[in-house]
C-alpha positions in Angstrom: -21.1 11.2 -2.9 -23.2 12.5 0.2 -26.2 10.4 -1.1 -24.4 7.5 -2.1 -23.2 7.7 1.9 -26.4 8.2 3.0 -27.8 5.2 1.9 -24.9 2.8 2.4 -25.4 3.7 6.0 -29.2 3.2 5.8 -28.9 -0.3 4.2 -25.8 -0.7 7.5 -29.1 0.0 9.8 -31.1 -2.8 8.5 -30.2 -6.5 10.5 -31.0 -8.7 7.0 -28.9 -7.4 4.1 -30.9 -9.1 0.7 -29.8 -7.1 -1.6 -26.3 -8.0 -1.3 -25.2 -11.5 0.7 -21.7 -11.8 -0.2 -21.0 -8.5 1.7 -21.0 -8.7 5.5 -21.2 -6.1 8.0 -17.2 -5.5 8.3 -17.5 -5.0 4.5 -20.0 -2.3 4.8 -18.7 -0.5 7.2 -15.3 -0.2 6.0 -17.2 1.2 2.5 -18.4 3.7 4.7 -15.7 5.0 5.8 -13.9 4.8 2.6 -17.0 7.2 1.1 -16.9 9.6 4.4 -13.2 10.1 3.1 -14.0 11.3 -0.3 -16.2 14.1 1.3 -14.2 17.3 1.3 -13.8 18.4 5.2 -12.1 22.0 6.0 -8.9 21.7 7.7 -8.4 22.9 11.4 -5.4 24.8 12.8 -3.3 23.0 15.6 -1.2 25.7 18.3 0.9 27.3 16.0 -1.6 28.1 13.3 -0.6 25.4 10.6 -3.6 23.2 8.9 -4.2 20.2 10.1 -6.5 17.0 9.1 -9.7 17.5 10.7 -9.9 13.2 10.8 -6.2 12.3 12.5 -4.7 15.6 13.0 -1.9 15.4 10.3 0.0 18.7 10.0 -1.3 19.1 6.3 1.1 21.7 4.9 3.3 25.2 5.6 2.6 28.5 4.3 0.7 28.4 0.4 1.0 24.5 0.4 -2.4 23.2 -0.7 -3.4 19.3 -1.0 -6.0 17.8 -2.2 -6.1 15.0 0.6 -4.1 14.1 3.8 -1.6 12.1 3.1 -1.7 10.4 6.2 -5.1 9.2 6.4 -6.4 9.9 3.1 -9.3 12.4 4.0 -10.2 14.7 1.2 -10.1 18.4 2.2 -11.7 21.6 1.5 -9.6 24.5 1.2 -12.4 27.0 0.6 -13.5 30.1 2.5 
């Protein structure tokens, strides 16, 4: 997925997109951050020590409660050590 990313925000970087015509620049970029979203990020404690969404800050869960993604702005997380 991190490649895939990679060079979807190489060919975003170029000023004449061959390849691909019917996509314009709005299109690309909003695929970009569509892929950014599938890439696992680790959560980040607010005041009170609860996990929060590293992207918008979305009080993820209480006590044992793990999820795969946020459900407010769909970022994937990483809940490993």
């Amino acid at each position: 997925m991190k490649e895939l990313l990679e060079r979807v925000k190489e060919y975003n970087k170029e000023s004449v997109h061959y390849e691909a015509p019917y996509l314009d620049t709005d299109d690309m970029q909003k695929i970009e951050k569509a892929l950014e979203k599938q890439i696992p990020a680790k959560c980040v404690k607010d005041d009170c020590d609860r996990d929060c969404c590293p992207v918008c800050g979305w009080i993820i869960g209480y006590g044992d409660t793990i999820q795969p993604h946020c459900h407010n702005c769909g970022q994937s997380l990483d809940w490993s050590d």
